[in-house]
Residue frames as a rotation matrix with the C-alpha (Angstrom) as fourth column:
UNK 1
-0.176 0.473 -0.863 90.68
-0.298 0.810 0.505 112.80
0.938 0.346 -0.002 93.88
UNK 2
-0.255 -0.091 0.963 88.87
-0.937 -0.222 -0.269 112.00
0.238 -0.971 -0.029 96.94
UNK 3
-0.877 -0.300 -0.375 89.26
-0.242 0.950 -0.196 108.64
0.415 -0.082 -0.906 98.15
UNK 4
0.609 0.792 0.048 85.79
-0.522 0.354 0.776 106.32
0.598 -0.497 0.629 99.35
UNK 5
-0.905 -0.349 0.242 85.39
-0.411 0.575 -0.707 104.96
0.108 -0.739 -0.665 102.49
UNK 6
0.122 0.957 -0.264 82.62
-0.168 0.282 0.945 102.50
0.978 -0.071 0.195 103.72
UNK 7
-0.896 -0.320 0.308 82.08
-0.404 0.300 -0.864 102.38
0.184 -0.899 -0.398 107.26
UNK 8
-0.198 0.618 -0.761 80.24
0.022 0.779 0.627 99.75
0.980 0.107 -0.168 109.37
UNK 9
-0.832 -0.514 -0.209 79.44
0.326 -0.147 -0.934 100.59
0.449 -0.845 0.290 112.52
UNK 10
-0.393 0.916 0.084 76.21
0.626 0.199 0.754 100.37
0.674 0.349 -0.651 114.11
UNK 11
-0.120 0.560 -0.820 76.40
0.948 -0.179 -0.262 102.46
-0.293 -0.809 -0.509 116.95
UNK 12
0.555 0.664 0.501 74.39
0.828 -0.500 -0.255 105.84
0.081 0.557 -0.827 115.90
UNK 13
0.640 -0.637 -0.429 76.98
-0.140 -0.646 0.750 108.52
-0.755 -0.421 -0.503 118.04
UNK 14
0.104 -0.993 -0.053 80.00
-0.034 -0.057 0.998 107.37
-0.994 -0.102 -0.040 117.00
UNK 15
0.098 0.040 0.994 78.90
0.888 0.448 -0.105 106.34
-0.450 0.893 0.008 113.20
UNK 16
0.936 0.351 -0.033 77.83
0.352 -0.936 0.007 110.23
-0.029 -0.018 -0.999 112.99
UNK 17
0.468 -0.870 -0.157 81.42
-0.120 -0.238 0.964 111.01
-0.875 -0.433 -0.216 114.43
UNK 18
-0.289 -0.642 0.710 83.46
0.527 0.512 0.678 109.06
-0.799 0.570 0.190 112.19
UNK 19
-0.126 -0.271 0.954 81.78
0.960 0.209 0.187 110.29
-0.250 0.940 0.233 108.98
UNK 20
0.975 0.192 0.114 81.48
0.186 -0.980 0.063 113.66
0.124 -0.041 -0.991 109.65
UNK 21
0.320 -0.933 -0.162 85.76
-0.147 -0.218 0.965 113.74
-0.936 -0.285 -0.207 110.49
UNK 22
0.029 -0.725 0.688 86.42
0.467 0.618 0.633 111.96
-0.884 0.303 0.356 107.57
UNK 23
0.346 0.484 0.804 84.35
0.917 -0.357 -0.180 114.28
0.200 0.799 -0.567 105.02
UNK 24
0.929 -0.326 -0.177 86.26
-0.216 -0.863 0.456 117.17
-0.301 -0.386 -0.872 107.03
UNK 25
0.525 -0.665 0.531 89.23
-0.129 0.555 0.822 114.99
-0.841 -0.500 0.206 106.05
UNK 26
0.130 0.296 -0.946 88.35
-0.803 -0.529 -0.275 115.17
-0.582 0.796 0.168 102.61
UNK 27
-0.865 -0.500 -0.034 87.18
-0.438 0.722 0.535 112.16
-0.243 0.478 -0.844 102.02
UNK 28
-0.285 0.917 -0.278 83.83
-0.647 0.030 0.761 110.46
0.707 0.397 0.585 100.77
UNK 29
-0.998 -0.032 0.059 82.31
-0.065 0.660 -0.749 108.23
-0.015 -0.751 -0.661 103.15
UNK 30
-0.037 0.988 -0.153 79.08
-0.584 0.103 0.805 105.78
0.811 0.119 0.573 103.03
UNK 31
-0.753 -0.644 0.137 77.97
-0.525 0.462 -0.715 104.38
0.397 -0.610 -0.686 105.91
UNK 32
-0.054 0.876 -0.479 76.13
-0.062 0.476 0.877 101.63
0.997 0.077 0.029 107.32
UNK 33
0.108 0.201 0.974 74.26
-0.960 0.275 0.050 100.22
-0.258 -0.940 0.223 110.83
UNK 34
0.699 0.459 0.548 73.86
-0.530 0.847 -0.033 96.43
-0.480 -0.268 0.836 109.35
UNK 35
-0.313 -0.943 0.111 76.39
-0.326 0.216 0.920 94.14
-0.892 0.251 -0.376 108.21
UNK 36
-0.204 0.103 0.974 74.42
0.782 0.615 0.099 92.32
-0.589 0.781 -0.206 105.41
UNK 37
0.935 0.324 -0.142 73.62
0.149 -0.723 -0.674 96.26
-0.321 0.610 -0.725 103.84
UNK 38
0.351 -0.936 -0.001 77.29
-0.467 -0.177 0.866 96.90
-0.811 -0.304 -0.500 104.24
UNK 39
0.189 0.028 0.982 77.82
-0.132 0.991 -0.003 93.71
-0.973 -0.129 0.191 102.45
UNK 40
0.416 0.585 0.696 75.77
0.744 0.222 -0.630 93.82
-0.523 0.780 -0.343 99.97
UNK 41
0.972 -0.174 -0.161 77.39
-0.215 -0.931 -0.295 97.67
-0.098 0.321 -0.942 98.84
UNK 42
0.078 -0.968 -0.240 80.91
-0.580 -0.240 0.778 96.43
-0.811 0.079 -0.580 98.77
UNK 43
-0.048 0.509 0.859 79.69
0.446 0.781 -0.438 93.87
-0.894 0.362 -0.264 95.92
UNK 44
0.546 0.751 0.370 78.49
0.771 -0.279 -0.572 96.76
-0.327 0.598 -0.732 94.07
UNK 45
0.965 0.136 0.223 80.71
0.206 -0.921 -0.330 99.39
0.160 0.365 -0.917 94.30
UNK 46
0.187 -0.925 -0.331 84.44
0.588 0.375 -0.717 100.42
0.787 -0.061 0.614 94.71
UNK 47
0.898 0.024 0.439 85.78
-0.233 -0.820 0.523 101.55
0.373 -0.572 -0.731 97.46
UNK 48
0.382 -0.901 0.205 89.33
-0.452 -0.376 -0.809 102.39
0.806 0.216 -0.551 98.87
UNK 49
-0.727 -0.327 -0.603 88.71
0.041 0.857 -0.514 101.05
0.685 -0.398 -0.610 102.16
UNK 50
-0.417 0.773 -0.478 87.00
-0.168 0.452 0.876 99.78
0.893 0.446 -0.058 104.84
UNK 51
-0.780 -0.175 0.601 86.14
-0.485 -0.438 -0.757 100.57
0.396 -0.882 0.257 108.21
UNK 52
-0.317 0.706 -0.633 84.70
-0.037 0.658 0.752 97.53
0.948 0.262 -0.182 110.05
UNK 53
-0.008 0.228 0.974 82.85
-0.997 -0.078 0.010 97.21
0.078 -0.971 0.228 113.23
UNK 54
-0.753 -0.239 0.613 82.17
-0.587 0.665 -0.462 93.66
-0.297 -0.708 -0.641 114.52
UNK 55
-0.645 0.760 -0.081 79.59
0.698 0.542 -0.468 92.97
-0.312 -0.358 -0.880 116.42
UNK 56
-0.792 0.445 -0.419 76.94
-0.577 -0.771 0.270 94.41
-0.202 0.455 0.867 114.11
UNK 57
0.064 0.945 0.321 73.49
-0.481 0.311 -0.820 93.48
-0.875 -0.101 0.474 113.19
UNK 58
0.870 0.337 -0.360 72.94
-0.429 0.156 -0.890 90.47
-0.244 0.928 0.280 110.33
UNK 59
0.809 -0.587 0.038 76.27
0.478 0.619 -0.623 90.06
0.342 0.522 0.781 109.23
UNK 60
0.875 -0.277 -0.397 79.26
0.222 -0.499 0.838 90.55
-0.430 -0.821 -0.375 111.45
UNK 61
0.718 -0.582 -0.382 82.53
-0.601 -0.795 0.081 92.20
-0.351 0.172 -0.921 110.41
UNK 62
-0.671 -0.719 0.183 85.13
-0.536 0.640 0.551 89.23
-0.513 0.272 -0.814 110.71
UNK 63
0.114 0.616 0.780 82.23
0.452 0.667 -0.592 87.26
-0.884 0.420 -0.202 108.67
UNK 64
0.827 0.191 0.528 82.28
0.433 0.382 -0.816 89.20
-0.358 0.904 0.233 106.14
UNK 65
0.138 -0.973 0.185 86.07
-0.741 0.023 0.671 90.01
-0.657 -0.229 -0.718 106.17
UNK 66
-0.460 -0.412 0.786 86.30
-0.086 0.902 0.423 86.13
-0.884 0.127 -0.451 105.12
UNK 67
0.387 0.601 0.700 83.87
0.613 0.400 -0.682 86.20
-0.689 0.692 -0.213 102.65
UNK 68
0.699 -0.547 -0.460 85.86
-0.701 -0.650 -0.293 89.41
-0.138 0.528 -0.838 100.91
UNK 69
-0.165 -0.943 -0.287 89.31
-0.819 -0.031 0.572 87.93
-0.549 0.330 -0.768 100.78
UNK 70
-0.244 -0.037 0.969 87.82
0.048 0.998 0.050 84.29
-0.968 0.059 -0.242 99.83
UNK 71
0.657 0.690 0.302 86.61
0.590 -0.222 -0.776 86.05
-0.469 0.689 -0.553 96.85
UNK 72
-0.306 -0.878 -0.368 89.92
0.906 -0.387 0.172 87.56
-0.294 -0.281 0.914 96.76
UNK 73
0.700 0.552 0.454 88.50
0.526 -0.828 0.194 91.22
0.483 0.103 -0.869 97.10
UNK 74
-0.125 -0.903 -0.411 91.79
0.899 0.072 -0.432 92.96
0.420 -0.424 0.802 98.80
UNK 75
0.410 0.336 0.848 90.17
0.333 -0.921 0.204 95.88
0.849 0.199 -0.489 99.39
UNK 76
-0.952 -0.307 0.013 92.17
0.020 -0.102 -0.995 97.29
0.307 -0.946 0.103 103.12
UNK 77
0.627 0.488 -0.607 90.19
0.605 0.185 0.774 96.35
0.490 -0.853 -0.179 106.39
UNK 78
-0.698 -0.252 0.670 90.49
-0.450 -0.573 -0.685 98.53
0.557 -0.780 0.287 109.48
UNK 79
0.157 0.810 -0.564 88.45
0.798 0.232 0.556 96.65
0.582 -0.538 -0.610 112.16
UNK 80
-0.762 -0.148 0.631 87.17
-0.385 -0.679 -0.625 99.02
0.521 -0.719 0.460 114.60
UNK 81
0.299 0.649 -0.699 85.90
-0.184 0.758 0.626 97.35
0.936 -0.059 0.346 117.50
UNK 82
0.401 0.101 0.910 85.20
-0.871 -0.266 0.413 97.33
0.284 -0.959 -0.019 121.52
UNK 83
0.970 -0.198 -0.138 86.37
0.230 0.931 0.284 93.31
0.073 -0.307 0.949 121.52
UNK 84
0.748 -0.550 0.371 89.51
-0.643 -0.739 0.201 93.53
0.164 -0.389 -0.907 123.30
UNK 85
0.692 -0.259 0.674 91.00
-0.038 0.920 0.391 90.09
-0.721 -0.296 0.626 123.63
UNK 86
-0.569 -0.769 -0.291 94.26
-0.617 0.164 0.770 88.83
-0.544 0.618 -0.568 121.69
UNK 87
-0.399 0.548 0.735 92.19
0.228 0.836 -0.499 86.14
-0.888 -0.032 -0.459 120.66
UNK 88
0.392 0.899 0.195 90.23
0.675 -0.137 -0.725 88.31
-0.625 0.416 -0.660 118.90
UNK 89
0.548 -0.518 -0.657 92.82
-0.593 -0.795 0.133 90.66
-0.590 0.316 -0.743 117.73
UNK 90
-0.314 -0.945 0.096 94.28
-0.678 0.294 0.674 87.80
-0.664 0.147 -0.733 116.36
UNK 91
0.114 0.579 0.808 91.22
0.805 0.423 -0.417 86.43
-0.583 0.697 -0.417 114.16
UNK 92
0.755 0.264 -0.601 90.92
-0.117 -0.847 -0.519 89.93
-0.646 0.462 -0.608 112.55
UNK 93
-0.057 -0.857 -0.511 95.03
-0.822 -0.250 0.511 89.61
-0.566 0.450 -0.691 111.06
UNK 94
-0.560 -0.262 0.786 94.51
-0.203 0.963 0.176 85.92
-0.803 -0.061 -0.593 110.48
UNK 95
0.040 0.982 0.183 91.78
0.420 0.149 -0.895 86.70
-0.906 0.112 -0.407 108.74
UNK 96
-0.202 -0.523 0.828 93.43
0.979 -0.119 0.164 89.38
0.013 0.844 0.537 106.37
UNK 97
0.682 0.531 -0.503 92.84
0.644 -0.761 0.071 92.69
-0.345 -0.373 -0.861 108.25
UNK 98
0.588 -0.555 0.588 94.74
0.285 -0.538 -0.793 95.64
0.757 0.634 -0.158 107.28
UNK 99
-0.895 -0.065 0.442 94.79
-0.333 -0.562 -0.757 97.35
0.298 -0.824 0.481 111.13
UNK 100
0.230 0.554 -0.800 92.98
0.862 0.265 0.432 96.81
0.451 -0.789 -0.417 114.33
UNK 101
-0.744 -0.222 0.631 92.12
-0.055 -0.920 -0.388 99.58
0.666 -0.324 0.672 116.20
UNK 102
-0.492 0.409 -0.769 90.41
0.840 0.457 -0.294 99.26
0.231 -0.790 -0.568 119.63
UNK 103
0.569 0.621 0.539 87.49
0.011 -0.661 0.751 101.42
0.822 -0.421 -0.383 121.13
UNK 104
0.768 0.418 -0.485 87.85
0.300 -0.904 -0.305 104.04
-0.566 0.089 -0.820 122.37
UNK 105
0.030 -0.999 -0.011 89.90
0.911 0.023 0.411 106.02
-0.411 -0.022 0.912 120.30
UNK 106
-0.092 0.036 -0.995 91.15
-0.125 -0.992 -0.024 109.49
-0.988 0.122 0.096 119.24
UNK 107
0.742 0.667 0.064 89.55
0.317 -0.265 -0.911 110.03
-0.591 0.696 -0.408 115.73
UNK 108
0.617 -0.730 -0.292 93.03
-0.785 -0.549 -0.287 111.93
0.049 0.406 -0.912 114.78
UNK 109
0.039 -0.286 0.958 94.23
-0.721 0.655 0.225 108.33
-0.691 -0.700 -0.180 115.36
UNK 110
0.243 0.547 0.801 91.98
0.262 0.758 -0.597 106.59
-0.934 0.356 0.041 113.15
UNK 111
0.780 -0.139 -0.610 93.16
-0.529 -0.667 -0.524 109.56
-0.334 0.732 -0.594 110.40
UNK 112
-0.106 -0.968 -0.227 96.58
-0.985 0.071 0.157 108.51
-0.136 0.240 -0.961 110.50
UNK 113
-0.454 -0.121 0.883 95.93
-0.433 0.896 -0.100 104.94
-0.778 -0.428 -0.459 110.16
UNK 114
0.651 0.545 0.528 93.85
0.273 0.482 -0.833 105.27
-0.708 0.686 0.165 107.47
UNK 115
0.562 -0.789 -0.248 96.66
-0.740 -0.614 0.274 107.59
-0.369 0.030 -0.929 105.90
UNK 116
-0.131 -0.836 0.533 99.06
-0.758 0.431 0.489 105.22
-0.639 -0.340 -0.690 106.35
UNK 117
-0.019 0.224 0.974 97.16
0.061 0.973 -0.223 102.12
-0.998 0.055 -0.032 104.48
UNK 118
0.843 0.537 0.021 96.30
0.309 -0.452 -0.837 104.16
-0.440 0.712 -0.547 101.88
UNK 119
0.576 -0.730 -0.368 99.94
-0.797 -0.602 -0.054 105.48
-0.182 0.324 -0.928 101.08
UNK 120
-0.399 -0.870 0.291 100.93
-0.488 0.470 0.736 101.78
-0.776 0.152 -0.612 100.51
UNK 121
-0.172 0.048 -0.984 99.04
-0.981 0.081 0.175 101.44
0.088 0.996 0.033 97.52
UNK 122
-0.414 0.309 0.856 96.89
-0.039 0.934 -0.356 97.96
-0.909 -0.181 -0.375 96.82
UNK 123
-0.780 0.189 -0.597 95.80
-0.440 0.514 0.736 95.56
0.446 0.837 -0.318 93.83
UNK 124
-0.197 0.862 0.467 92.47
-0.954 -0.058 -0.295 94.22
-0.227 -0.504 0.833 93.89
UNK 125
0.964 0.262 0.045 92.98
-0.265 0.959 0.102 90.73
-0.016 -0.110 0.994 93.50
UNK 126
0.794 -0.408 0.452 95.60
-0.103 0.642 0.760 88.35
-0.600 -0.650 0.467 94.13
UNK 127
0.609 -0.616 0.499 97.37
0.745 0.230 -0.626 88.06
0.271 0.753 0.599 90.38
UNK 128
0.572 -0.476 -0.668 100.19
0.185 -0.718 0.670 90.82
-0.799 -0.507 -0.323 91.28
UNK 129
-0.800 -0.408 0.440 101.86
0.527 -0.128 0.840 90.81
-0.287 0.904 0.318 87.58
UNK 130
0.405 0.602 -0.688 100.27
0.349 -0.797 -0.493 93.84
-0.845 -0.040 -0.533 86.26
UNK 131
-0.165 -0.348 0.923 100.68
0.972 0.103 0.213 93.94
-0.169 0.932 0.321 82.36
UNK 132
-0.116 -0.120 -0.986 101.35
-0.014 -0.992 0.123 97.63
-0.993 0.028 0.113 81.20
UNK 133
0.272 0.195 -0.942 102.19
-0.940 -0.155 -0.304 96.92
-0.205 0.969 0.141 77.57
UNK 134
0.543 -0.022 -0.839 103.43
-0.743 0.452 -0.493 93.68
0.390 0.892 0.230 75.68
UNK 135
0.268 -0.886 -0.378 106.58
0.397 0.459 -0.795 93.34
0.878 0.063 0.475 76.51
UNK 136
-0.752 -0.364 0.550 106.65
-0.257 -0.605 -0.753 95.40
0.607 -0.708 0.361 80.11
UNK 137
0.578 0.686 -0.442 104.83
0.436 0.198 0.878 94.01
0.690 -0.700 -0.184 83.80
UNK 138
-0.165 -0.269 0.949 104.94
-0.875 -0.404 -0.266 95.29
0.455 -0.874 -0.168 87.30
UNK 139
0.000 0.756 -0.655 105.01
0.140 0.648 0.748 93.25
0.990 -0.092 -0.106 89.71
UNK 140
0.310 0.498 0.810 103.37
-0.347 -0.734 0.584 94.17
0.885 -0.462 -0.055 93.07
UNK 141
0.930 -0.041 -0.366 104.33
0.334 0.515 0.789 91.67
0.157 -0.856 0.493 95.59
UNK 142
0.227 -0.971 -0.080 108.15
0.973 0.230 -0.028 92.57
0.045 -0.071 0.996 94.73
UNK 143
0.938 0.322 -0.132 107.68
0.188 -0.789 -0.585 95.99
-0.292 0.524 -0.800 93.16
UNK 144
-0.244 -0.965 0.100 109.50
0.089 0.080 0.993 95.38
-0.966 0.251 0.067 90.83
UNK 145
0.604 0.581 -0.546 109.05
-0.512 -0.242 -0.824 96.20
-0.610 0.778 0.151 86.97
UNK 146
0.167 -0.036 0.985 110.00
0.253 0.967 -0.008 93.92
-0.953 0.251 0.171 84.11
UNK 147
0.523 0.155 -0.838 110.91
-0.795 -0.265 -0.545 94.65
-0.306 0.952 -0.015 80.36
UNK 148
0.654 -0.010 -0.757 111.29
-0.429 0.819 -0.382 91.71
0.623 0.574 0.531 78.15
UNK 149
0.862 0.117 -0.494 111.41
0.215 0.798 0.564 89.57
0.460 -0.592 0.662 81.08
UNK 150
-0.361 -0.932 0.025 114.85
0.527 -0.226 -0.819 91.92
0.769 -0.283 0.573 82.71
UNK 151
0.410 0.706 -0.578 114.27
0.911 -0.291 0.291 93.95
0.037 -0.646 -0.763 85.60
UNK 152
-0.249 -0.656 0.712 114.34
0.552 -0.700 -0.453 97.25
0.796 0.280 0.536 85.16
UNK 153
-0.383 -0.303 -0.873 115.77
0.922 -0.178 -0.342 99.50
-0.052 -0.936 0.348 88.28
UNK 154
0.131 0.833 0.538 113.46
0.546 -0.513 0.662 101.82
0.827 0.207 -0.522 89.83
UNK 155
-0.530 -0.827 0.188 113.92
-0.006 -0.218 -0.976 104.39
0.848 -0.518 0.111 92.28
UNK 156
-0.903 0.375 -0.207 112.04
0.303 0.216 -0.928 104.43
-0.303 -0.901 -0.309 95.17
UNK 157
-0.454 0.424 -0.784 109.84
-0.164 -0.904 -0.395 107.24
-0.876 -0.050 0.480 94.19
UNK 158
-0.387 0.448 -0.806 109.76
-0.774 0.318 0.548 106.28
0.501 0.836 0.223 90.34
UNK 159
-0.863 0.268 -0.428 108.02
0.155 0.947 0.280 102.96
0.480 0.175 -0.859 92.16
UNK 160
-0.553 0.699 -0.454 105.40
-0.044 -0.568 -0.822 105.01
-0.832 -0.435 0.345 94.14
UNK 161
-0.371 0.555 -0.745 104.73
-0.673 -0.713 -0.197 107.14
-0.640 0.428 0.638 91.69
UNK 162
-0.816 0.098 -0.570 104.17
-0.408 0.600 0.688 103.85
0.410 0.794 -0.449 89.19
UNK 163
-0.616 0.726 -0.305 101.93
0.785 0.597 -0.165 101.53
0.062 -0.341 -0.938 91.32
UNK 164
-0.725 0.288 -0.626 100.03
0.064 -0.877 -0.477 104.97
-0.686 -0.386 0.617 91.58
UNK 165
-0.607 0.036 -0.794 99.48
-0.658 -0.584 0.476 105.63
-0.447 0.811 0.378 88.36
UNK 166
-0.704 0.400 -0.587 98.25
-0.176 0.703 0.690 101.62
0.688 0.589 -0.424 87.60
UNK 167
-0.618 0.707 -0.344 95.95
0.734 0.362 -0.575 101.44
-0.281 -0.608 -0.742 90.45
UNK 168
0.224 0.790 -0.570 94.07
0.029 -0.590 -0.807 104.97
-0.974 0.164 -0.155 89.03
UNK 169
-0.531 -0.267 0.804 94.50
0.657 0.470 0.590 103.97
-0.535 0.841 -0.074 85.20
UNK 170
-0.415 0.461 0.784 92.90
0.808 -0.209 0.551 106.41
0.418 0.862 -0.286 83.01
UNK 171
0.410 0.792 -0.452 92.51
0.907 -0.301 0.295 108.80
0.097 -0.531 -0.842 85.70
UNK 172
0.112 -0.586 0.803 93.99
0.198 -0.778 -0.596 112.70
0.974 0.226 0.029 86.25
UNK 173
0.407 -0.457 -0.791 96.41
0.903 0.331 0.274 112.57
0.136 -0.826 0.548 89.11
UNK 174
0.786 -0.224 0.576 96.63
-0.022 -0.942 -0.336 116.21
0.618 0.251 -0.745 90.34
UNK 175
-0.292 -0.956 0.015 100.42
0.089 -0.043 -0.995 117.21
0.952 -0.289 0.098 91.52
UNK 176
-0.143 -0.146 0.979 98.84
-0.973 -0.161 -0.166 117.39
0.182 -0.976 -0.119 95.24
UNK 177
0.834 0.422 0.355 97.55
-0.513 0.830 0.218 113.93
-0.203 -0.364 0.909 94.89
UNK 178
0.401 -0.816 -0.417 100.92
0.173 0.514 -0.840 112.61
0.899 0.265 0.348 93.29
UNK 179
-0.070 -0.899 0.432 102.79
-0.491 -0.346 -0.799 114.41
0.868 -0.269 -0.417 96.36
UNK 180
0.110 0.685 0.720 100.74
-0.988 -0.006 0.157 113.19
0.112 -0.728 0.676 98.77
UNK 181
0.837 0.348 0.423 101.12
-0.477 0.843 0.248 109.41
-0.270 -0.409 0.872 98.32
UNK 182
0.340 -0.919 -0.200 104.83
0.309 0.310 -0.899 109.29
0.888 0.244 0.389 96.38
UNK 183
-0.459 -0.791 0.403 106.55
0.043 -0.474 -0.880 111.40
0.887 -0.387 0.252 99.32
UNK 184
0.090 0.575 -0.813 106.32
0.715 0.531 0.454 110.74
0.693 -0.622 -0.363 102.34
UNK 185
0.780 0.540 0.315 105.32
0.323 -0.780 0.536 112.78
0.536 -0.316 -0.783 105.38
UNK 186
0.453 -0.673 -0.584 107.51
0.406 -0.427 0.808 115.45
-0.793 -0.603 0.080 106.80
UNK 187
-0.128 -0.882 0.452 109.11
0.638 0.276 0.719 115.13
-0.759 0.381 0.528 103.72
UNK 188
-0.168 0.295 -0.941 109.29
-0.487 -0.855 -0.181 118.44
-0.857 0.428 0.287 100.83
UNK 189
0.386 0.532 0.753 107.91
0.497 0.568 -0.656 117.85
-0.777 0.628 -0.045 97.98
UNK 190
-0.406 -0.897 -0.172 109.79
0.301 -0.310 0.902 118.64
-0.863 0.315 0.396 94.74
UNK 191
0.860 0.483 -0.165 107.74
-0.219 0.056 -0.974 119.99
-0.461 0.874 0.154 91.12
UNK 192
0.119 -0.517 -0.848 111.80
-0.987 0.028 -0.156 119.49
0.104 0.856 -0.507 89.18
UNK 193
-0.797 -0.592 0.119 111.87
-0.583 0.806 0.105 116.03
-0.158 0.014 -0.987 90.84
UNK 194
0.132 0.870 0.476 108.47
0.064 0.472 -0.879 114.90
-0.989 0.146 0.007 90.14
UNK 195
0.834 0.052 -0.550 108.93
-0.548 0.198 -0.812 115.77
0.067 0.979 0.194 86.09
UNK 196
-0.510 -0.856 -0.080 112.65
-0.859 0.512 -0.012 114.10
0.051 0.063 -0.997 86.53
UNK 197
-0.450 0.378 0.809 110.33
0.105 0.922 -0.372 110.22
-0.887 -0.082 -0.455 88.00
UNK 198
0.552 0.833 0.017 107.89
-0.153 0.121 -0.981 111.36
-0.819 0.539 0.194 84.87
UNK 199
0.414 -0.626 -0.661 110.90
-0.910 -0.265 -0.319 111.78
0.025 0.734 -0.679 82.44
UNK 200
-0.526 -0.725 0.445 112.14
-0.821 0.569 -0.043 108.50
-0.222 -0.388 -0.894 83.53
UNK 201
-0.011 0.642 0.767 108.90
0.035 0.766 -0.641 106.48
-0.999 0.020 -0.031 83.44
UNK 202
0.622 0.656 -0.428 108.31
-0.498 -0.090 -0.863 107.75
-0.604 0.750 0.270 80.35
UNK 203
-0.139 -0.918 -0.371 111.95
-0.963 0.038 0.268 106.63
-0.232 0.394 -0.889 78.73
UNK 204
-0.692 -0.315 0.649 110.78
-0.543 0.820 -0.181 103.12
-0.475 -0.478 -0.739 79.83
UNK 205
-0.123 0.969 0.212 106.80
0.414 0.245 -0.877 102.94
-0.902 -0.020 -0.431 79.31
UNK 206
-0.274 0.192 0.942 106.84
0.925 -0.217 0.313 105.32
0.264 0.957 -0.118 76.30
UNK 207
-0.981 -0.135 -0.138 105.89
0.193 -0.709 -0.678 108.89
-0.006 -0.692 0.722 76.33
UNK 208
-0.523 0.834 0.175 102.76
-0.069 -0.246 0.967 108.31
0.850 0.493 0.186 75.09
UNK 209
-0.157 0.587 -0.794 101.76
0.812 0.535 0.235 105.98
0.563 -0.608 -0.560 78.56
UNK 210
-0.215 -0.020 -0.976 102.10
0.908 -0.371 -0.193 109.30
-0.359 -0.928 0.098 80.72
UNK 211
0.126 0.219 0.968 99.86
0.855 -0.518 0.006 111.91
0.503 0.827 -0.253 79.65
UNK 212
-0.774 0.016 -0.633 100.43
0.544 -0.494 -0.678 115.76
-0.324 -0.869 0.374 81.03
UNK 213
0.460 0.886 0.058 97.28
0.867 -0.463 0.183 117.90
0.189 -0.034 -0.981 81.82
UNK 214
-0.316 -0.779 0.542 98.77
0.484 -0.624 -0.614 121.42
0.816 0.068 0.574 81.75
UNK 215
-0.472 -0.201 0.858 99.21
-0.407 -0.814 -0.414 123.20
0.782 -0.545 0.302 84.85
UNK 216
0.243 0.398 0.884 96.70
-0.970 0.082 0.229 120.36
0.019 -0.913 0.406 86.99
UNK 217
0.210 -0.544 0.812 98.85
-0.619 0.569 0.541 117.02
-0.757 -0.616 -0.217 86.94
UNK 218
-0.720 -0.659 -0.218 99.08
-0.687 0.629 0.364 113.78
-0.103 0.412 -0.905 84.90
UNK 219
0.376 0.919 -0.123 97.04
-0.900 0.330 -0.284 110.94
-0.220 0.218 0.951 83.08
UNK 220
-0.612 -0.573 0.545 98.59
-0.592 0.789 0.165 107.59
-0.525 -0.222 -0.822 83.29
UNK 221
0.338 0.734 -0.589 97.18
-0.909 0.091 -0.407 105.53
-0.245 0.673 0.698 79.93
UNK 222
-0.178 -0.543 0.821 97.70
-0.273 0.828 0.489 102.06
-0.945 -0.137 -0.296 78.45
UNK 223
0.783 0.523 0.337 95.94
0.403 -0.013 -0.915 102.81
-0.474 0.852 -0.221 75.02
């Protein structure tokens, strides 16, 4: 599953740059020169995150930053951006950036950063109780899970591998994408301890909620 990016970024070099790494990166990427096209396309479509310039034509970056979260759109923000000032590094967080990342920079930089944002796993609006079935919620701000209003103890991993699973609902999660964002880097990945978190979830959620696809990963269902 290859994650979308939208970048904003008007200068013509470096736009080029960026989405040519990232599609080497193996990721999708649309990208824009103007802020009010930009804009308008996050409105319309989903996307994983967001790679803002500034100072752009039409509609600048922290502008429409403000208009996203006031709408409570959480999508992650990366500003990228030649303003250098605390000042300004400090509207961008204030604002509800994910990451600030100053011009120039190394590209293998910008990887790991997106990486990173992406491996903590985000809800797209503000309500963080995430109903599963009836009687069972997550909730995201704590990550913590819930069964008839107890909390039931998760390991690390079984909580990964959950918020995973509800943020791509109805989707097949192949066993590189599971390893990739439950386990973290450096770290081996395990195929007896991945079915051990699935054997577990399932004890909880039901086995019905966790479907396997034989031999290419998992299907994470609420029906």
């Amino acid at each position: 599953m290859r994650r979308r990016i939208l970048l904003l970024e008007d200068d013509i070099t470096l736009n080029e740059t960026i989405v040519e790494y990232l599609q080497e990166s193996n990721f999708d990427v649309l990208s824009f020169y103007d802020g009010e096209d930009a804009y308008e396309k996050i409105y319309e479509e989903k996307f994983d995150l967001l790679l803002l310039d500034v100072n752009v034509p039409s509609l600048n970056g922290f502008e429409i930053l403000k208009n996203l979260r006031i709408d409570n759109i959480n999508t992650p923000v990366i500003f990228i951006t030649s303003l250098n000032s605390m000042d300004s590094f400090e509207k961008g967080f204030n604002l509800g950036c994910d990451d600030y990342i100053r011009k120039p920079f190394e590209l293998k930089e910008l990887l790991i950063r997106i990486e990173s944002i992406l491996k903590r796993g985000y809800f797209h609006n503000k309500d963080t109780k995430v109903n599963i079935i009836d009687n069972i919620y997550f909730d995201a701000s704590s990550n913590l899970l819930f069964k008839d209003d107890e909390q039931v103890k998760l390991n690390n991993k079984e909580t990964k591998l959950l918020k995973l699973f509800l943020q791509n609902k109805e989707q097949m999660l192949s066993h590189e994408i599971i390893y990739e964002n439950v386990w973290d880097y450096g770290e081996e990945s395990s195929d007896d301890s991945l079915r051990t978190y699935i054997k577990n979830l399932r004890k909880i959620l039901g086995k019905e909620r966790i479907i396997s696809v034989k031999k290419l990963g998992y299907r994470f269902t609420t029906e």
